[in-house]
C-alpha positions as a Python dict, from the first residue, in 0.01 Angstrom:
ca = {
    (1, 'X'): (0, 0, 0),
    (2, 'X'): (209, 262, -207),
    (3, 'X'): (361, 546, -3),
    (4, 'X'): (516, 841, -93),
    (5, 'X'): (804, 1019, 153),
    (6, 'X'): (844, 1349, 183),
    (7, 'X'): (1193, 1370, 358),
    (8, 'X'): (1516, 1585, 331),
    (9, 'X'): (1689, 1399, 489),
    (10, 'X'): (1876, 1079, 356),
    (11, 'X'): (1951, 908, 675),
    (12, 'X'): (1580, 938, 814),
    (13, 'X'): (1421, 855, 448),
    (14, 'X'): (1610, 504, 476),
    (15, 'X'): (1541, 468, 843),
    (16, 'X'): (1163, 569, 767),
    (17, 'X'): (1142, 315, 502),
    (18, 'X'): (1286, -2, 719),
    (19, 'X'): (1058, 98, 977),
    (20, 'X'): (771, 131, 787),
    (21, 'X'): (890, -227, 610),
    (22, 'X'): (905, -415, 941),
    (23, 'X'): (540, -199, 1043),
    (24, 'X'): (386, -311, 691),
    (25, 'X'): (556, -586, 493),
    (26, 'X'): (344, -496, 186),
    (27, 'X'): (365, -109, 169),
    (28, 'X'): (595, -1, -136),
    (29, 'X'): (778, 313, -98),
    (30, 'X'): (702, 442, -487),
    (31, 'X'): (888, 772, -447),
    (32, 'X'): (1085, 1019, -278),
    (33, 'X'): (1074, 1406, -262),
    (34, 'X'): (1308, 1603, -77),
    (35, 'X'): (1159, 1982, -109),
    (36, 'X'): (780, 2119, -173),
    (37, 'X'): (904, 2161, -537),
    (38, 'X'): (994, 1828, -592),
    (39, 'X'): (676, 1732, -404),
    (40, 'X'): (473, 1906, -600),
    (41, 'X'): (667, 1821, -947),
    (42, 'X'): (620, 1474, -779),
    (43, 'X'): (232, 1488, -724),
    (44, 'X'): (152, 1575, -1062),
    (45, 'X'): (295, 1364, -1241),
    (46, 'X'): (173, 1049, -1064),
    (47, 'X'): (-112, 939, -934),
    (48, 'X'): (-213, 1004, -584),
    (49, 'X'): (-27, 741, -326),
    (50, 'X'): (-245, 516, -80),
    (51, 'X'): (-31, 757, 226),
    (52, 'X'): (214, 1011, 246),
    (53, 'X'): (439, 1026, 528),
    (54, 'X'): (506, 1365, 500),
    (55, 'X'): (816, 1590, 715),
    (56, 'X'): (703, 1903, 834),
    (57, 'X'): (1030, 2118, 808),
    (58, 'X'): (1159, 2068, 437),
    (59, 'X'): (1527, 2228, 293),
    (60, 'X'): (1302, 2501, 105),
    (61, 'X'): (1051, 2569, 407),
    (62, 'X'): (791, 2370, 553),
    (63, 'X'): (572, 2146, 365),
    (64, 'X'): (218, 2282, 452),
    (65, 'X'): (345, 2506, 93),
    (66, 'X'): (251, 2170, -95),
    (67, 'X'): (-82, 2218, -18),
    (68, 'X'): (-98, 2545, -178),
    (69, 'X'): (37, 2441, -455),
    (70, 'X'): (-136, 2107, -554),
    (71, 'X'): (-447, 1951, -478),
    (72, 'X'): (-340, 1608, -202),
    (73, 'X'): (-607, 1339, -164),
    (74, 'X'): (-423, 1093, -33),
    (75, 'X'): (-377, 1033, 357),
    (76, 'X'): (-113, 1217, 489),
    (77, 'X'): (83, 1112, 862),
    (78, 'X'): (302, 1366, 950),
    (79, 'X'): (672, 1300, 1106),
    (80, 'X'): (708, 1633, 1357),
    (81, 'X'): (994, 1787, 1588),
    (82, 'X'): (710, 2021, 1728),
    (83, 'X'): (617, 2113, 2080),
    (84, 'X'): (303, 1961, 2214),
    (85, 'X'): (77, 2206, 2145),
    (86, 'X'): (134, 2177, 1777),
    (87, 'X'): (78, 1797, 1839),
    (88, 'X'): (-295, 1890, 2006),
    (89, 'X'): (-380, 2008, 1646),
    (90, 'X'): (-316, 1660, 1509),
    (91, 'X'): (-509, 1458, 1747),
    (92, 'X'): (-849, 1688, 1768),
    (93, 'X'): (-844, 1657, 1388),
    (94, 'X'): (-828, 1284, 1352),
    (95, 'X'): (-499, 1327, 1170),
    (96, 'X'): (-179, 1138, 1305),
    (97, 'X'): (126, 1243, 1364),
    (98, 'X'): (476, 1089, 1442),
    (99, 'X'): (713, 1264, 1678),
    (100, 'X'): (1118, 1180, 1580),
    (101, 'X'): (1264, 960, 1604),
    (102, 'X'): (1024, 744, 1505),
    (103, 'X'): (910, 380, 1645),
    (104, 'X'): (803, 96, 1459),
    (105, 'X'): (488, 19, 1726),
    (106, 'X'): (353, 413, 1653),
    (107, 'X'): (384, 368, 1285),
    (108, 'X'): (212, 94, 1297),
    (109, 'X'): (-55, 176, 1507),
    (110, 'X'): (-74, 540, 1292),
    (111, 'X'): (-113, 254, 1008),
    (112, 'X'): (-365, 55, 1139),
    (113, 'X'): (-578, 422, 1237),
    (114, 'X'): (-534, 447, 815),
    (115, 'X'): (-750, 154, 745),
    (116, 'X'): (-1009, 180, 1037),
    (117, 'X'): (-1023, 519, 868),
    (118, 'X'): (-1103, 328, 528),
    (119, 'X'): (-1307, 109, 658),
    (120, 'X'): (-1548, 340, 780),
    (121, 'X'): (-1578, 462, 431),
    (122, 'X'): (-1448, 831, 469),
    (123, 'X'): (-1425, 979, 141),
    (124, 'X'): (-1145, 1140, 19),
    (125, 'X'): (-1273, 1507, -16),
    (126, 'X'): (-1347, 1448, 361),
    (127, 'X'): (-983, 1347, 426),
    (128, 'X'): (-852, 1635, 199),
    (129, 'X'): (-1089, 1865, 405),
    (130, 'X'): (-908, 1744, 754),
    (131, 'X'): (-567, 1795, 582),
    (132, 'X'): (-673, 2147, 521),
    (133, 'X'): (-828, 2251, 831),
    (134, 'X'): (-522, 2111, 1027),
    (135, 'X'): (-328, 2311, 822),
    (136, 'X'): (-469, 2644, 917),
    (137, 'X'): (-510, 2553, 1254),
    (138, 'X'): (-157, 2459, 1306),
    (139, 'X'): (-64, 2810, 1138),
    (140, 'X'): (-261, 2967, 1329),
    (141, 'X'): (-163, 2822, 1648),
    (142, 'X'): (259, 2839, 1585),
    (143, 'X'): (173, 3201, 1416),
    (144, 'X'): (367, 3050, 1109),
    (145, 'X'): (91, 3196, 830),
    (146, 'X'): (297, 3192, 532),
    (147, 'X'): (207, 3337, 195),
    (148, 'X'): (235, 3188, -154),
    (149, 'X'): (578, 3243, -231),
    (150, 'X'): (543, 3147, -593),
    (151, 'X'): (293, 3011, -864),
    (152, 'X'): (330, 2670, -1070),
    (153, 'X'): (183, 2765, -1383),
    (154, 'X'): (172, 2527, -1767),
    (155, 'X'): (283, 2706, -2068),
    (156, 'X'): (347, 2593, -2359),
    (157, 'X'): (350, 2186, -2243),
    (158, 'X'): (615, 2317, -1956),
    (159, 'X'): (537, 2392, -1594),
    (160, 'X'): (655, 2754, -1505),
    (161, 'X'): (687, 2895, -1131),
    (162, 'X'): (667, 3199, -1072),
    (163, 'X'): (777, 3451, -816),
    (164, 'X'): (489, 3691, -664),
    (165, 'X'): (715, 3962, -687),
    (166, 'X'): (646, 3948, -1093),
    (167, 'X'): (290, 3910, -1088),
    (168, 'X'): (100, 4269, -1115),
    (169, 'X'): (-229, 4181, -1075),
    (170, 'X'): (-500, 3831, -1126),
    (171, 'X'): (-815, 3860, -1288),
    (172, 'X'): (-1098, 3659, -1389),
    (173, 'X'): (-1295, 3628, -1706),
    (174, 'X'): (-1615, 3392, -1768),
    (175, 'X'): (-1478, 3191, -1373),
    (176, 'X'): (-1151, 3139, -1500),
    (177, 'X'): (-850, 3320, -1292),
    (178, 'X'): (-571, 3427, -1456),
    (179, 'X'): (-253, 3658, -1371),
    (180, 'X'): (-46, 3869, -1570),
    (181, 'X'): (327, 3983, -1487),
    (182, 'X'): (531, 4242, -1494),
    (183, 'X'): (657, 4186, -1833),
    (184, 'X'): (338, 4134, -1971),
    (185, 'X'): (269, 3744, -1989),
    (186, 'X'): (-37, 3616, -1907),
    (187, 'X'): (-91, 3272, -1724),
    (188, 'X'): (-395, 3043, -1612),
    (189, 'X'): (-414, 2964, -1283),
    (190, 'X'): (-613, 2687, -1121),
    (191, 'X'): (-760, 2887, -811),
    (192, 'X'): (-1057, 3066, -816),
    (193, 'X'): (-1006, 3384, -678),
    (194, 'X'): (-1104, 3396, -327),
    (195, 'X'): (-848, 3111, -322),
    (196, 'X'): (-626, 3337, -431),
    (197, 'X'): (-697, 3635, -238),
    (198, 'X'): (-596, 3402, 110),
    (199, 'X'): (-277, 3236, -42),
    (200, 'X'): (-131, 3582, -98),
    (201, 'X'): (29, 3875, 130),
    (202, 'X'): (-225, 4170, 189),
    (203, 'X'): (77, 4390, 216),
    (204, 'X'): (197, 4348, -140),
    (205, 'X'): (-178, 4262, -304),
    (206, 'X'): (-529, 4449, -273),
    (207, 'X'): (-857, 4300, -395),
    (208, 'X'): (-1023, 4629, -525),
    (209, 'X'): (-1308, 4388, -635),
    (210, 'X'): (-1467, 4065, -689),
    (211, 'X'): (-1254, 4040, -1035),
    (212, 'X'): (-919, 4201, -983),
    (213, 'X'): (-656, 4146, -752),
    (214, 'X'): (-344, 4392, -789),
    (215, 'X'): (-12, 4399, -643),
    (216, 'X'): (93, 4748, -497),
    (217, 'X'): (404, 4792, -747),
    (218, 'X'): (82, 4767, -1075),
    (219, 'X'): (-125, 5059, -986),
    (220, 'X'): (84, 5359, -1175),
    (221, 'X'): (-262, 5594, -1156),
    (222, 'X'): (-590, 5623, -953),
    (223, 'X'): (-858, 5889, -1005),
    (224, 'X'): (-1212, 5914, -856),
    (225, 'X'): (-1499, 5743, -1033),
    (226, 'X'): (-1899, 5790, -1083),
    (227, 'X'): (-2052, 5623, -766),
    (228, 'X'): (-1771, 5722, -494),
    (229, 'X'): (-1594, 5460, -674),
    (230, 'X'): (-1189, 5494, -787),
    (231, 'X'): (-1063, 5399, -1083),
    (232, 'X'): (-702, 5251, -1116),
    (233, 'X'): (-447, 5286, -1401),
    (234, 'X'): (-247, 4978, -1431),
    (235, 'X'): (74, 4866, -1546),
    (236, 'X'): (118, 4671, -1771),
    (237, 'X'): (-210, 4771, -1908),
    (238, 'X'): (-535, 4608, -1844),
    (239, 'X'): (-788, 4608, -2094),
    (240, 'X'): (-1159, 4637, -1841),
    (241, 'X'): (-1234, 4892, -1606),
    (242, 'X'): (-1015, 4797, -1312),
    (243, 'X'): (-1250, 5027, -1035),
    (244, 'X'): (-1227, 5019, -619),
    (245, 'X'): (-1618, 4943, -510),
    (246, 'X'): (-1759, 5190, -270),
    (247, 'X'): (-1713, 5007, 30),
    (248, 'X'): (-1341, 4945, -37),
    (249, 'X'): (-1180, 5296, -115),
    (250, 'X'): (-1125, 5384, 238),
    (251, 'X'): (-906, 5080, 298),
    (252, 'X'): (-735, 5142, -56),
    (253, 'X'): (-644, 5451, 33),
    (254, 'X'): (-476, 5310, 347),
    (255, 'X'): (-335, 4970, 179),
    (256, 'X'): (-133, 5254, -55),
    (257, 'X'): (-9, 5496, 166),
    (258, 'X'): (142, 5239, 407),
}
């Protein structure tokens, strides 16, 4: 078994990996990540681990951000400080959790829920889909919902992030979504965009339609439009018709004057 820990901590990454020696004799420990960027630098470089023990509360913020950021299909146990209710989230999700510190007899047994888990043949999209519900349940609960800080973006055989504060607006053309910054650069991005539209802050970004997402700071000019529509002026420019449907104006309208 090759495991991946996600762990800021020195001290607990070494005391994780004896107990998880003395749990499972054969599980390899393959890599380390200490922060979601590393995590997610991490995840695509290699190919996906048989489980990820995984820390909640990371140096740069807590790790559900990795799933934002990067697609996980392997198993994930989670190694929690958090108060029992969080913990109620695990267990109705079939997910497992370790509370720290952590004992060798619950690793194990979290270890041995892994490959009854396998054994039943649960596919990995089906995993993935648990991950992701738990996720949003647990924000929800804890009222931790926490925006896309960032994108992780290839250009030119590099892998860029970048801030939201610099993107103006996303767009798609023929499925394919793509954002443009302040200065002008465009960049792929490989979410479609109703992905999009719920990893980002509706306070800073407005989906005017199905196309076009913009970011308060882009919209230099708006101006009615045939069909009780608006039409916006952005910046830098866009070359379609970047237009407010009908049944959206009245919410623009309020989305810019706040």
């Amino acid at each position: 078994m090759k495991v991946l820990i996600i762990e800021d901590e020195q001290l607990a990454v070494a005391k994780l990996t004896q107990t998880l020696n003395k749990a499972e004799p054969d599980a390899e420990v393959i890599g380390v990540a200490e922060s979601i960027a590393s995590s997610v630098k991490w995840l695509l470089e290699h190919e996906a681990p048989d489980l990820i023990l995984m820390d909640i509360e990371l140096a740069d913020g807590q790790s559900f951000a990795i799933f934002e950021q990067v697609e996980v299909t392997s198993p994930v146990i989670f190694t929690t400080s958090y108060d029992e209710y969080a913990l109620r989230a695990f267990k109705v999700n079939s997910i497992d959790y370790l509370l720290k510190p952590i004992q060798q007899n619950e690793l194990k047994a979290a270890l041995q829920k892994l490959q009854a888990l396998r054994s039943n043949s649960i596919k990995t999209d089906e995993q993935t889909l648990k991950i992701e519900k738990l996720v949003n349940q647990l924000q929800q609960q804890a009222g931790l919902k926490e925006y896309r800080k960032r994108f992780l973006v290839r250009h030119l055989q590099k892998l860029l992030s970048i801030e939201m504060e610099h993107i103006a607006y996303f767009y798609s053309e023929d499925r394919v979504s793509f954002f443009r910054t302040f200065d002008g650069q465009r960049y792929l991005v490989d979410y479609t965009m109703d992905e999009i539209e719920e990893m980002i802050d509706p306070k800073y970004f407005f989906r005017p339609g199905r196309a076009l997402i913009v970011a308060i700071g882009s919209v230099e000019q708006m101006e009615p439009y045939f069909g009780n529509r608006l039409a916006l002026r952005l910046k830098p420019g866009f070359d379609k018709e970047a237009l407010v449907s009908r049944e959206k104006v009245s919410d623009f309208k309020v989305w810019m004057g706040k």
